[in-house]
C-alpha positions as CSV (number, residue, x, y, z in Angstrom):
1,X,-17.4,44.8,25.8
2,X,-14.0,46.0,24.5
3,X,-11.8,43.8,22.1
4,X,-9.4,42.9,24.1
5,X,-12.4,41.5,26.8
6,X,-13.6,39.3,23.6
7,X,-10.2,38.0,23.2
8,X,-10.1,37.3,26.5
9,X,-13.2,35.4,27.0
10,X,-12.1,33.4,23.6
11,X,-8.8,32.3,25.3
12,X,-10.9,30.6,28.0
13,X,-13.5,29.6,26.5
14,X,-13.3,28.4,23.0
15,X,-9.3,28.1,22.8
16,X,-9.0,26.2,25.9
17,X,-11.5,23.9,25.0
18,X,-10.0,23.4,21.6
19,X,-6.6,22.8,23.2
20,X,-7.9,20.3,26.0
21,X,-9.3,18.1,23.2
22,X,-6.7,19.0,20.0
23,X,-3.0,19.9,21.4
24,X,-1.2,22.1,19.1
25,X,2.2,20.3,17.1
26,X,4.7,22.3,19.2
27,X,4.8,24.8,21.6
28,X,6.2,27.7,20.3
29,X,5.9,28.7,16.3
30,X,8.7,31.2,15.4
31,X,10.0,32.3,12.3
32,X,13.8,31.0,11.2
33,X,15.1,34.3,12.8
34,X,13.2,33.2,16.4
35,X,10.5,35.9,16.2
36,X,7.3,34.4,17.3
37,X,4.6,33.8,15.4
38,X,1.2,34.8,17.1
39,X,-1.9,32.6,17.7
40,X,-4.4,35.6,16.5
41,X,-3.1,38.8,14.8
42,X,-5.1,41.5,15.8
43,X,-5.4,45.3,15.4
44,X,-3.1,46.8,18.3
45,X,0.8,46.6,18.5
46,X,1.4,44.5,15.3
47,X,2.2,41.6,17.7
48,X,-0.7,40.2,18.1
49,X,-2.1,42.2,21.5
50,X,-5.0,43.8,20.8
51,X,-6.4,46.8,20.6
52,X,-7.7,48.2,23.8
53,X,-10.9,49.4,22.4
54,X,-14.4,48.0,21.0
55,X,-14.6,47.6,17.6
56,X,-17.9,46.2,16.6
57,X,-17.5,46.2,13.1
58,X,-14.6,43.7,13.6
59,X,-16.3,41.3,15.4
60,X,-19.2,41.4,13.2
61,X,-17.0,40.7,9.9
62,X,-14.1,38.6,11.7
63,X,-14.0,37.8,15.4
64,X,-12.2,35.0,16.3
65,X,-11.2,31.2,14.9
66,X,-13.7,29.2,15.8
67,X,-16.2,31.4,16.5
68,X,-19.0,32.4,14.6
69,X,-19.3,33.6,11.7
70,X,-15.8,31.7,10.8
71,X,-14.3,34.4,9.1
72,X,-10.8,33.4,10.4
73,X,-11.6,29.3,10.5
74,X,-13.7,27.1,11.9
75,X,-11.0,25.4,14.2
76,X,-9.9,28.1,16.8
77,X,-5.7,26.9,16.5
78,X,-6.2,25.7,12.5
79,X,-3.6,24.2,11.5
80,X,-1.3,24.5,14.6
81,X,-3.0,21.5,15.8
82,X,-3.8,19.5,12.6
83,X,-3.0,20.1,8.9
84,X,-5.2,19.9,6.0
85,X,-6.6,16.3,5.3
86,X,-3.8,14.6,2.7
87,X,-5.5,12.4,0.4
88,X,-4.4,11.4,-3.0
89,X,-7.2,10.7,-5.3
90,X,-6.8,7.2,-7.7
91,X,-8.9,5.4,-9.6
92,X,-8.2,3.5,-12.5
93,X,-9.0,0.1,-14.6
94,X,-10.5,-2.5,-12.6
95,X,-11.3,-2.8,-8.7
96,X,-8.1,-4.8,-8.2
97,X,-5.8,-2.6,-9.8
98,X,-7.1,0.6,-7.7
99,X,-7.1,-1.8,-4.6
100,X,-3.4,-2.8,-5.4
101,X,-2.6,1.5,-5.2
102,X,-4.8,2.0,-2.2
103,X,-3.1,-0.4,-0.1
104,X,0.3,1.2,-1.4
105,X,-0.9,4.4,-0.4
106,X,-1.8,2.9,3.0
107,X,1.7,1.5,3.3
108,X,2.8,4.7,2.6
109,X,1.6,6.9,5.7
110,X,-1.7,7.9,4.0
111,X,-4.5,7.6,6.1
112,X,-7.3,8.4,3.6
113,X,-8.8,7.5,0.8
114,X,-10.3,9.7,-2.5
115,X,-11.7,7.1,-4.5
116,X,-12.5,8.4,-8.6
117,X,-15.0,6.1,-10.4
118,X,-14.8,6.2,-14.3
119,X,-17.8,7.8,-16.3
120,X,-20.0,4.4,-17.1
121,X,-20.1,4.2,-12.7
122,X,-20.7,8.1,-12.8
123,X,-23.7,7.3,-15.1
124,X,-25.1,4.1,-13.6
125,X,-24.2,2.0,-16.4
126,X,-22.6,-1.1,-15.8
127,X,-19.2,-2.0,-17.5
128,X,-20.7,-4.9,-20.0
129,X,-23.6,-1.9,-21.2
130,X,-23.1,-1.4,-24.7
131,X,-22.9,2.4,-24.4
132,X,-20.0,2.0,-21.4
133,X,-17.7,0.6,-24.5
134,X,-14.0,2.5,-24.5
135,X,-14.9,4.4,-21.4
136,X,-15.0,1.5,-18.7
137,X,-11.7,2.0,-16.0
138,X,-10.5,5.6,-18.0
139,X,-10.8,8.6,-15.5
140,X,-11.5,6.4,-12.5
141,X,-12.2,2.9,-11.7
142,X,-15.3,0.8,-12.6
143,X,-17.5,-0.5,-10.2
144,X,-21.0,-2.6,-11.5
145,X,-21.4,-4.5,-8.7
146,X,-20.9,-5.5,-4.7
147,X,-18.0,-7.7,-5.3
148,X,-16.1,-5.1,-7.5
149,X,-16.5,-2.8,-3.9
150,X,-15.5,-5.8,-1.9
151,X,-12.3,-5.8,-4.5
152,X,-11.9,-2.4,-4.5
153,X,-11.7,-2.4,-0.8
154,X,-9.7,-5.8,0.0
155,X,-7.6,-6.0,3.0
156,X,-8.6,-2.4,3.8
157,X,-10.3,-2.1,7.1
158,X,-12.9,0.5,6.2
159,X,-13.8,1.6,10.2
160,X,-10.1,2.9,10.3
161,X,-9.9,5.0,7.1
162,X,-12.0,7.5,6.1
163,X,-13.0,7.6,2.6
164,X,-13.9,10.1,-0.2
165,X,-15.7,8.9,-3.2
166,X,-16.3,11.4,-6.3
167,X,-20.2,10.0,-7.5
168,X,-23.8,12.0,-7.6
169,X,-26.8,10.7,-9.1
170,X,-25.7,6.9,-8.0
171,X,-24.5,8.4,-4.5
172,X,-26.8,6.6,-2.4
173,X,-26.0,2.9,-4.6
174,X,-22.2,3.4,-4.2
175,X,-22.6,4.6,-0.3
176,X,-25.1,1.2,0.3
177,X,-22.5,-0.6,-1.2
178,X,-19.7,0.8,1.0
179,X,-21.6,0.5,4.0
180,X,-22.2,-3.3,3.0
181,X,-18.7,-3.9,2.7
182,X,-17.8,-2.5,5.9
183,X,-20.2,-4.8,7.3
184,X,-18.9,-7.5,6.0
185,X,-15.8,-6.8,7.6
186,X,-17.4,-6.7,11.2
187,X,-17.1,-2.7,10.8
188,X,-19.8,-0.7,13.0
189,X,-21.5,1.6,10.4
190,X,-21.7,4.5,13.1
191,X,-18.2,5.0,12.6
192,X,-17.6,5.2,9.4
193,X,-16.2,8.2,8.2
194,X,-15.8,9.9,5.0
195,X,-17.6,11.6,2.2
196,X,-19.8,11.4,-1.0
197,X,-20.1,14.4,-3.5
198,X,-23.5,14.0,-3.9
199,X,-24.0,17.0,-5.4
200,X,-26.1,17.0,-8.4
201,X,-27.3,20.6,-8.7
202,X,-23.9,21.6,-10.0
203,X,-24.4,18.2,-12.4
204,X,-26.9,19.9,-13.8
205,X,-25.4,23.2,-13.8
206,X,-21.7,22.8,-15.1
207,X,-20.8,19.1,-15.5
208,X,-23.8,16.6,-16.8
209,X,-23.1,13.2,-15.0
210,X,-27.1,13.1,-13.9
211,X,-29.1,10.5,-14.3
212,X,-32.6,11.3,-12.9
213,X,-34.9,15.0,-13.0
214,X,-34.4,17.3,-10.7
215,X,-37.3,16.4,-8.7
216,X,-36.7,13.0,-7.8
217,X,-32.5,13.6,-7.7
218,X,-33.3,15.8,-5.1
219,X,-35.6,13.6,-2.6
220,X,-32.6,11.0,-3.2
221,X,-30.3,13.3,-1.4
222,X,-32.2,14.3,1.2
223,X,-33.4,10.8,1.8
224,X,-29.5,10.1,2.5
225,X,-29.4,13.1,5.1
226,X,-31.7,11.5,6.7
227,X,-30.6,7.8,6.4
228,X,-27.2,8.9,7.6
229,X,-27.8,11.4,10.3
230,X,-29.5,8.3,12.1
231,X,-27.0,5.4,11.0
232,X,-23.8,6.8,9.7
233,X,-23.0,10.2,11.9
234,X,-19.9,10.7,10.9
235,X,-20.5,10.6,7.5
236,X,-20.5,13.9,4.9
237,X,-23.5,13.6,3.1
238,X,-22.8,16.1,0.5
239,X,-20.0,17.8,-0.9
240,X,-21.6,21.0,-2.4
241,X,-19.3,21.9,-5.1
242,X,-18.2,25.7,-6.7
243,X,-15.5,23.8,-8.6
244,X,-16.9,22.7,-11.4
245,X,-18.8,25.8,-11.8
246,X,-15.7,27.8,-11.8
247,X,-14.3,25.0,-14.3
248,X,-17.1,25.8,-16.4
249,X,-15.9,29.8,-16.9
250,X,-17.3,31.3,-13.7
251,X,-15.9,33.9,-11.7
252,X,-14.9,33.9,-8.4
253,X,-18.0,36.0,-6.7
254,X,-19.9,33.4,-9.5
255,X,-18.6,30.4,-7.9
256,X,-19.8,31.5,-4.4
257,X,-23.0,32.6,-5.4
258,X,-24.2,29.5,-6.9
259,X,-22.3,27.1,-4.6
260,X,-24.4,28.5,-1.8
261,X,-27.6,29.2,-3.9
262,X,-27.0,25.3,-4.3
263,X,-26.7,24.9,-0.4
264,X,-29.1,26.4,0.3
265,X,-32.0,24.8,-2.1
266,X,-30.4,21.1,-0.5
267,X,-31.2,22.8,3.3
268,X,-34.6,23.9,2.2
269,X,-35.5,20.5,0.2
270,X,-34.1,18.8,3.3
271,X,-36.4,20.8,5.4
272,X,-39.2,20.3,3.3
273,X,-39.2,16.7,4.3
274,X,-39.6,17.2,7.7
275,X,-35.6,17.1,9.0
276,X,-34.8,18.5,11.6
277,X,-32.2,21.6,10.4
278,X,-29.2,20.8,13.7
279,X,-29.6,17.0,13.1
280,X,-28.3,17.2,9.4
281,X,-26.3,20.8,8.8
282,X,-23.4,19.2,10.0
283,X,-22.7,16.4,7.7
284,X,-22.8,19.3,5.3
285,X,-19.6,20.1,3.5
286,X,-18.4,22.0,0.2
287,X,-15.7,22.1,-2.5
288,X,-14.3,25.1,-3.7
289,X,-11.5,26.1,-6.3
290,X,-8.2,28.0,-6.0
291,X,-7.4,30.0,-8.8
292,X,-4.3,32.1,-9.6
293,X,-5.8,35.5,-7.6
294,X,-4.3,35.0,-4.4
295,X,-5.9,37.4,-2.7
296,X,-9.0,37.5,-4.8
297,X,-9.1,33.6,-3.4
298,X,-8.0,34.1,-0.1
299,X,-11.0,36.6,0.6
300,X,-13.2,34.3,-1.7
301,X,-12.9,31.2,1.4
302,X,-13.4,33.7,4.1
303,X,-16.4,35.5,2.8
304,X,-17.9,31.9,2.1
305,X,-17.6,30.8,5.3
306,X,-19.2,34.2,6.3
307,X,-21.8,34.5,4.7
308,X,-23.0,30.5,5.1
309,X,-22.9,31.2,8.8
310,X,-24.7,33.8,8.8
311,X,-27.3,31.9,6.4
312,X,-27.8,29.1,8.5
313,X,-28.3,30.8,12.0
314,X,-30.6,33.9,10.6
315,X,-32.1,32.5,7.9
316,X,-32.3,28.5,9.0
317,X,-32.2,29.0,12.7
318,X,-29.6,26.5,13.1
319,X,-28.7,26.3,17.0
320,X,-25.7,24.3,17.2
321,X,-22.6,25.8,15.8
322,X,-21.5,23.1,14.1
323,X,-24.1,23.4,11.6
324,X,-23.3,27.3,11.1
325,X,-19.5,25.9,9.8
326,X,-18.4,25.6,6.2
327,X,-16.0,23.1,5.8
328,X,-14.8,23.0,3.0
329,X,-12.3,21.0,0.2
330,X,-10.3,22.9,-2.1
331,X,-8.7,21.3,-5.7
332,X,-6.3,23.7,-7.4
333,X,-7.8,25.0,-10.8
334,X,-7.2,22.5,-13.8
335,X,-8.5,24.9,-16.2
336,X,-5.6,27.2,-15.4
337,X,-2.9,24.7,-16.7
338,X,-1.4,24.2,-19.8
339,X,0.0,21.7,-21.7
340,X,3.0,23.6,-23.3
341,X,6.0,24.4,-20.8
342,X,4.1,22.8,-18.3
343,X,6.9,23.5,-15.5
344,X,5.0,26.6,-15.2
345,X,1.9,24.5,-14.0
346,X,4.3,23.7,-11.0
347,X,4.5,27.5,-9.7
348,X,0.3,28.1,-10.8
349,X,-0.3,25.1,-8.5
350,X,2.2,26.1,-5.9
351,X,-0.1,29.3,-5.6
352,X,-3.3,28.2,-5.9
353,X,-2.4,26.2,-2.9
354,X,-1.6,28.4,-0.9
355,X,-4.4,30.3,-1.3
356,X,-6.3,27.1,-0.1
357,X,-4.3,27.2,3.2
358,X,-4.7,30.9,4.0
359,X,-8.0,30.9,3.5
360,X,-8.6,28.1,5.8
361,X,-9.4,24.9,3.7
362,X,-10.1,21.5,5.7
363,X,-9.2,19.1,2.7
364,X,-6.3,19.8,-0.4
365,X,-6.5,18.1,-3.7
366,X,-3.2,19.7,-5.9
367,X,-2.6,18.9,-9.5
368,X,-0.3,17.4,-11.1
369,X,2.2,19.8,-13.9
370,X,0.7,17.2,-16.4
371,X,-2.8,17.7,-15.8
372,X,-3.4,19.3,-19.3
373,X,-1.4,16.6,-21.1
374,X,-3.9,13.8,-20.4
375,X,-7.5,14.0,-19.4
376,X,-7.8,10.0,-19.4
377,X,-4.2,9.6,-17.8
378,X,-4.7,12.0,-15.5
379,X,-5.9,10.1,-12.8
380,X,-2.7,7.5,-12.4
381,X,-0.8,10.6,-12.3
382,X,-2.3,12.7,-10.2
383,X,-0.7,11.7,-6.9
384,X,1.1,14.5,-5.5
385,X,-2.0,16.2,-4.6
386,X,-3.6,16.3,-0.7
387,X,-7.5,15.5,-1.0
């Protein structure tokens, strides 16, 4: 089958479904001058057309948005149809001070929430803990108990906003919690959306916010696929994270490599278990980091996506291809910034971000030109950025 039969038989297929169920923002995309900007650029006239013959190697590496292995996307019209989820992460002090900015947020258009706890939360300590003195509400908020959630949450209808929440080793205590709240509001727990991190490989790896051994860390997390591919569906389990380990002074290829060695030790644990590999690879997402490289990180998103595909169908067997997708979150890279002439942080950020977008992210966190100035303040500050 030639190219231009593949692109074809993706118009009617897997576009037209996509565009029955997500219409794109407008219907034509030009440039200022007028010129039209193509759906799918492909080898041929430079327009877009293309190419009247088969090239198998494309296909293989490439093919289509949407399609497997997700080179180009896993959405086949991106962001024509639907940007990049905007959420700004805050967290800070108590649970009524953070509530007060999450309901500002709210007001303001946002429709998400990123939700940073502080390090005693991270840690499962509670706030009156002897060893949580002078770091209880700095870098996120604190949260010991079911009423500081119900706080934290006040006023906020939990089945119409999708939340993240930036905790591992308590994950499953702080994800009970939420689920309890929502509850409590008369919310159906089926359609709750959102996302835990969950991710306490990389914990162990590049940041140090565990709690429990390996071992039993492990059976936690995949006790909450399973919990969740039953009860909460729309949930993401796990947010398997490269960005710390590039944080930590890995390189790019570095960050891949053990993001989806990470992957796939949660698939196999998961496995182990007895789940069923299509009823929890969905709720599977990742975090990655943009660097200063844009092309280095551009290729970096693509190649991920690639490769986990190609993972999860040949090596997993995965049938549906929702669980062959990488979807991913991208945070620009704080260890890039600096605190002196920190305008200069503004253009490192600007490009890091872009990155994120060409490559194909689903979620964008960008920093603040500050970020270096203030680890502790960072999180009041830090509210320009899309999570």
């Amino acid at each position: 089958m030639t190219l231009n039969d593949q692109y074809n038989k993706w118009k009617e297929n897997t576009l037209k479904k996509s565009l029955e169920k997500f219409k794109e923002r407008k219907e034509r995309f030009e440039t200022s001058a007028g010129i039209e900007v193509p759906r799918v650029a492909l080898p041929g006239t430079g327009r877009g057309d293309p190419a009247p013959t088969s090239e198998e190697s494309y296909l293989e590496k490439l093919g289509f948005p949407g399609e497997y292995p997700y080179t180009r996307g896993v959405q086949p019209t991106m962001y024509r149809s639907r940007f990049w989820t905007m959420r700004q992460y805050a967290g800070f002090s108590t649970a009524e001070e953070s509530n007060k900015r999450y309901r500002y947020l709210l007001e303001q258009g946002q429709t998400g929430l990123s939700v940073a706890f502080d390090l005693p939360t991270q840690i499962g300590y509670d706030a009156d803990d002897p060893i949580a003195q002078g770091e209880v509400g700095k870098v996120g908020v604190s949260i010991s108990s079911i009423r500081d959630m119900e706080q934290l949450f006040d006023q906020i209808p939990l089945d119409k906003v999708s939340t993240s929440m930036t905790i591992n080793a308590p994950a499953g205590v702080l994800l009970a919690m939420y689920i309890a709240v929502a509850k409590r509001q008369g919310a159906d727990m089926r359609q709750l959306r959102g996302t835990i991190q969950n991710d306490i490989l990389k914990e162990y790896v590049a940041r140090g916010t565990y709690i429990f051994p390996p071992a039993p860390s492990m059976r936690l997390i995949t006790d909450i696929f399973s919990f969740c591919a039953k009860e909460v569906p729309y949930w993401n389990t796990i947010s398997i994270s490269g960005y710390h380990i590039r944080e930590a002074g890995s390189t790019a290829v570095q960050e891949v490599a053990f993001t989806l060695a990470n992957g796939i030790a949660y698939v196999e644990s998961a496995l182990a278990a007895g789940l069923n590999i299509d009823d929890f690879a969905g709720q599977l997402s990742f975090f990655f980091n943009a660097h200063n490289n844009l092309l280095e990180e551009v290729a970096k998103f693509r190649a991920a996506r690639r490769m986990w595909a190609r993972i999860m169908r040949e090596r997993f067997k995965a049938q549906k291809p929702s669980s062959w997708q990488l979807r991913f979150h991208t945070q620009t890279a704080g260890s890039t910034l600096t605190a002196q002439q920190p305008e200069n942080n503004v253009v490192r950020v600007t490009l890091q971000a872009l990155s994120a977008v060409l490559g194909g992210t689903q979620s964008l966190h960008t920093n603040s030109m500050d970020e270096a100035l203030s680890t502790n303040h960072r999180l009041r500050i830090r509210h320009c950025g899309f999570h």
